[in-house]
C-alpha positions in Angstrom: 58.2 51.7 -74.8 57.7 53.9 -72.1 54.2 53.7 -70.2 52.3 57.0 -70.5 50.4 58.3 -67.1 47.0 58.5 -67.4 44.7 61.1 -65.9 43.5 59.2 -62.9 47.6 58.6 -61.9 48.1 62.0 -62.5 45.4 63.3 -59.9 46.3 60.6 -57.4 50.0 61.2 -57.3 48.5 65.2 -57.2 46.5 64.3 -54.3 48.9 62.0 -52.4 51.6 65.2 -52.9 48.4 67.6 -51.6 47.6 65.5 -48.4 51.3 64.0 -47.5 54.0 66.7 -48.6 53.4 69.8 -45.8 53.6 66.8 -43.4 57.0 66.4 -44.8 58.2 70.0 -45.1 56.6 70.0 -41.4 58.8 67.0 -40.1 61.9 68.8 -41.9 61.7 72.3 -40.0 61.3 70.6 -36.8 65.1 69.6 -37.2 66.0 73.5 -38.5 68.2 74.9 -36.1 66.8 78.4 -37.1 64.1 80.2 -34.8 62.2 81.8 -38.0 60.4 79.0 -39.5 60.7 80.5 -43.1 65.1 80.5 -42.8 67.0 77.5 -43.1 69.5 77.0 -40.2 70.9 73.7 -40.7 69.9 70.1 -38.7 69.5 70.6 -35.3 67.8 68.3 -32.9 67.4 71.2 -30.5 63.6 71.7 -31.1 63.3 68.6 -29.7 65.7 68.9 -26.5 63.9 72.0 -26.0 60.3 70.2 -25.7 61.6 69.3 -22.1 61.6 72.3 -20.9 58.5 73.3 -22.2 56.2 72.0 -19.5 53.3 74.0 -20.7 53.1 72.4 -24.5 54.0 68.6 -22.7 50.8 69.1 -20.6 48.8 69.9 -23.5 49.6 66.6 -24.9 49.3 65.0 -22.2 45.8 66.2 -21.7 45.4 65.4 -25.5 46.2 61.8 -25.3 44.2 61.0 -22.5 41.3 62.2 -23.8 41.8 60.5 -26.9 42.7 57.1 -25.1 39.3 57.6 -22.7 37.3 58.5 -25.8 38.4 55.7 -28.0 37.3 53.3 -25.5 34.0 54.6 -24.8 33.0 55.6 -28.3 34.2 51.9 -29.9 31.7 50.6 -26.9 28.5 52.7 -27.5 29.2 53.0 -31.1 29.2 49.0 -31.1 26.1 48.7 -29.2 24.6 51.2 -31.0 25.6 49.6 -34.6 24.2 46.2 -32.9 20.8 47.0 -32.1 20.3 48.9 -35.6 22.0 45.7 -37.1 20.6 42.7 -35.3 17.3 44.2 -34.4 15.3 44.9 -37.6 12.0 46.5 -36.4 11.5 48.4 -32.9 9.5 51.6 -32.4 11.5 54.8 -32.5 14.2 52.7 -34.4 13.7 55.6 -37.3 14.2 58.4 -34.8 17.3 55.9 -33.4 19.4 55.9 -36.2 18.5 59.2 -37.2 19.9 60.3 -33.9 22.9 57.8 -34.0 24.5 59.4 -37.8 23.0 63.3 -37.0 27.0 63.7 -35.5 28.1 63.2 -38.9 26.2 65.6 -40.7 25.8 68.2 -38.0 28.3 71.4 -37.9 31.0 71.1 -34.8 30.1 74.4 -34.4 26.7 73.7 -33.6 27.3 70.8 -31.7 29.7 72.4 -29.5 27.0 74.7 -28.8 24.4 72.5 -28.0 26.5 70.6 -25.6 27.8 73.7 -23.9 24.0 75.0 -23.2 23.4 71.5 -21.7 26.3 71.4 -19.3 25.4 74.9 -18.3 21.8 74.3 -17.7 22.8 70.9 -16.1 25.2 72.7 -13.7 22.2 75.5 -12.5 19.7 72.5 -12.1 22.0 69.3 -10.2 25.2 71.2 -9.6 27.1 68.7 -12.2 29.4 69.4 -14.1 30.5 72.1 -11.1 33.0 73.3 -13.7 34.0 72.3 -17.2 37.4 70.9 -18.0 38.6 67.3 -19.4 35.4 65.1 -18.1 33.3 67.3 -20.7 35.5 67.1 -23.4 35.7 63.6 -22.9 32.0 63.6 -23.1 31.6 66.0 -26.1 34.4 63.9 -28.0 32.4 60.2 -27.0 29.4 62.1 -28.6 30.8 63.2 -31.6 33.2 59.7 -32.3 30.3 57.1 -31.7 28.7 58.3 -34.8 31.6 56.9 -36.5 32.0 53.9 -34.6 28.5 52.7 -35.5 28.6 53.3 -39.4 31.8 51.7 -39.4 30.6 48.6 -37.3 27.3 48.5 -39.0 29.0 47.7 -42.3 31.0 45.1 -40.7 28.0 43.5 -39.0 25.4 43.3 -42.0 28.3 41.6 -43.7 28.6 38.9 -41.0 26.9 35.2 -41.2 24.3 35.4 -39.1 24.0 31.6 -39.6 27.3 31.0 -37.0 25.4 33.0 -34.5 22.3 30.9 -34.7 24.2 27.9 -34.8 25.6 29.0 -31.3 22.5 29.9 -29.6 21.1 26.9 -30.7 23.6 24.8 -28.8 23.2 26.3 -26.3 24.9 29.6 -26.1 23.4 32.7 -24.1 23.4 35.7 -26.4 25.9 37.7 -24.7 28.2 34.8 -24.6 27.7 34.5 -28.3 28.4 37.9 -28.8 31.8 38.4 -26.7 32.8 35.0 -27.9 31.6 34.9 -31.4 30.8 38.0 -33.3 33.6 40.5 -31.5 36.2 38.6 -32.8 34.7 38.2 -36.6 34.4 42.1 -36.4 37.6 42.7 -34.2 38.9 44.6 -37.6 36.3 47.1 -37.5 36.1 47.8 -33.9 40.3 48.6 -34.3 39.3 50.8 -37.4 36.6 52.6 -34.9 39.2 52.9 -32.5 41.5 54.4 -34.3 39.3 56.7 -36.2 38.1 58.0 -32.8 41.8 58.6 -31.2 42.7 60.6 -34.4 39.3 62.7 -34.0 39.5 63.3 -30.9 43.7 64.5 -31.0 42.5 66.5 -34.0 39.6 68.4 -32.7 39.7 72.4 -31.1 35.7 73.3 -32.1 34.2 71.0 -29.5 37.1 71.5 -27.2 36.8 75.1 -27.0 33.4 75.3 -26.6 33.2 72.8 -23.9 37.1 73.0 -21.8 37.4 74.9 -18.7 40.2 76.7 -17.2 43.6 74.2 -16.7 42.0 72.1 -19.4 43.6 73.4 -22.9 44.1 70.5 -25.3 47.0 70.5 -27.9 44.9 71.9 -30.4 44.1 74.6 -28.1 47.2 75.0 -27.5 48.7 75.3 -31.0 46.0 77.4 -32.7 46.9 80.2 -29.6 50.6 79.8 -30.6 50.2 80.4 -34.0 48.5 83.5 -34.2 51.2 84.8 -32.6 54.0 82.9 -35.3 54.8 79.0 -35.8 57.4 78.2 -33.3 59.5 74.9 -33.7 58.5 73.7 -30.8 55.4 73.3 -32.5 56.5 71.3 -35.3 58.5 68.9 -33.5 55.8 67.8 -31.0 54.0 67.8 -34.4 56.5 65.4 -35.9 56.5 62.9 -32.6 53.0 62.4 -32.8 52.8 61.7 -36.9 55.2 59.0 -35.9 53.5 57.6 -32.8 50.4 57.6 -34.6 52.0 56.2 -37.9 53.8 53.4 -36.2 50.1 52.3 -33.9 48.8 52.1 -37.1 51.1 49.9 -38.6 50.8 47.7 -35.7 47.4 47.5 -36.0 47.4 46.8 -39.0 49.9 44.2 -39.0 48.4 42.3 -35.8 45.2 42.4 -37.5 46.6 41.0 -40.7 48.3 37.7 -38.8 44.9 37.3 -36.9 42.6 37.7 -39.8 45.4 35.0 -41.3 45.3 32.4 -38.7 41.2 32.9 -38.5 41.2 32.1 -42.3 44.2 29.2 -42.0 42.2 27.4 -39.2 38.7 27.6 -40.7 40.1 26.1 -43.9 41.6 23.6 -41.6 38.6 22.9 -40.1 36.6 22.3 -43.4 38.9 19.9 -44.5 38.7 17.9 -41.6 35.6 17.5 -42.0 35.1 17.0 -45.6 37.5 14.1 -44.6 35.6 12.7 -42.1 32.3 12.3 -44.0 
């Protein structure tokens, strides 16, 4: 008897084919060995040859990927902190107004936030004389900004799940409280800072609101980039640099993932170890 699909298979196969199949047709084309984008020329790794030579789109990543590096980094760090003191710190004046102004990121147009940061470089740059001209520093800024919201909703979740029990125990013997947090809770929510991470990288490769409003001259981002090459047609340049970054970002993930996996394994295989040793010794 065959099995019947139900409605909720139906829209998530619909939904999977929705999010995942123009990446396909888009990793395709990059290997058409036609200029026109809509006519099939055959395979061709041409496109990809041809990214070489195409200094101008390779520095546009470039700029891209060391933005997102620098904003991962900083944004898993204040997002952390901030996701700490909102976590570990129940009552504190302002703390209303604090996580109010931690989460308004998530809810608050790019548009307007690109904006706002824009009006404060420019008024910061007539009263100190810094930023003397905008380019990657205030991306990187705008980008930290905009990720650590992230960062500290994801880390919060992970945090008010924790044992707080493990951490007492620590300072109790002894422990300084910055020892007990690099040594003891980092590593019990070393998932969720990766998760962070990540998140931030991909939001900060993926954004052109908060990079137009805030880049400078020499500073064009690949998103920049591409959205001033397509008004003008999709070329297949564009979709193979397109592809090689769905794979580069597809394979970190799966690395992360699996590293994670095999420490969250061992963390589980020696604490089981542990209790057992010492339900054997009483």
């Amino acid at each position: 008897m065959s099995r019947r699909w139900s409605f909720s298979s139906l829209m998530l196969v619909a939904g999977l084919l929705f999010v995942y199949l123009p990446m396909v047709i888009l990793v395709i084309y990059s290997f058409n060995a036609s200029r026109l984008v809509t006519v099939w020329g055959g395979w061709s790794l041409q496109w990809y040859a041809g990214l070489l030579d195409n200094s101008q789109l390779m520095s546009a990543v470039g700029r891209s990927l060391q933005v997102a590096l620098y904003t991962a980094i900083a944004a898993t760090a204040l997002g952390t902190l901030a996701a700490f003191v909102l976590t570990r710190i129940p009552r504190f004046k302002g703390r209303t107004l604090f996580g109010g102004l931690v989460t308004a990121p998530l809810v608050m147009p790019e548009v307007i936030t690109g904006l706002s940061l824009l009006l404060l470089f420019v008024a910061m740059a007539q009263l100190v004389g810094w930023p003397a001209q905008r380019g990657l520093l205030t991306i990187w800024i705008a980008h930290t900004t905009f990720c650590a919201a992230y960062v500290s909703v994801i880390v919060s979740a992970r945090l008010r799940e924790v044992d707080q029990s493990i951490e007492e125990a620590a300072m109790d013997l002894g422990a300084r409280p910055w020892k007990v947090f690099l040594l003891i809770t980092v590593p019990m929510i070393a998932p969720s800072l990766a998760a962070g991470a990540m998140m931030s990288f991909a939001l900060s490769l993926d954004d052109l609101v908060l990079a137009s409003f805030v880049s400078g001259p020499g500073a064009t981002t690949l998103p920049m980039e591409i959205y001033s090459a397509v008004r003008m047609g999709v070329k297949p340049e564009i979709n193979a640099v397109a592809s090689l970054i769905l794979l580069a970002v597809s394979l970190f993930t799966f690395l992360a993932w699996y590293f994670t996996r095999r420490a969250e394994e061992r963390r589980k295989r020696a604490l089981q170890l542990a209790i057992l040793e010492a339900t054997q010794g009483s």
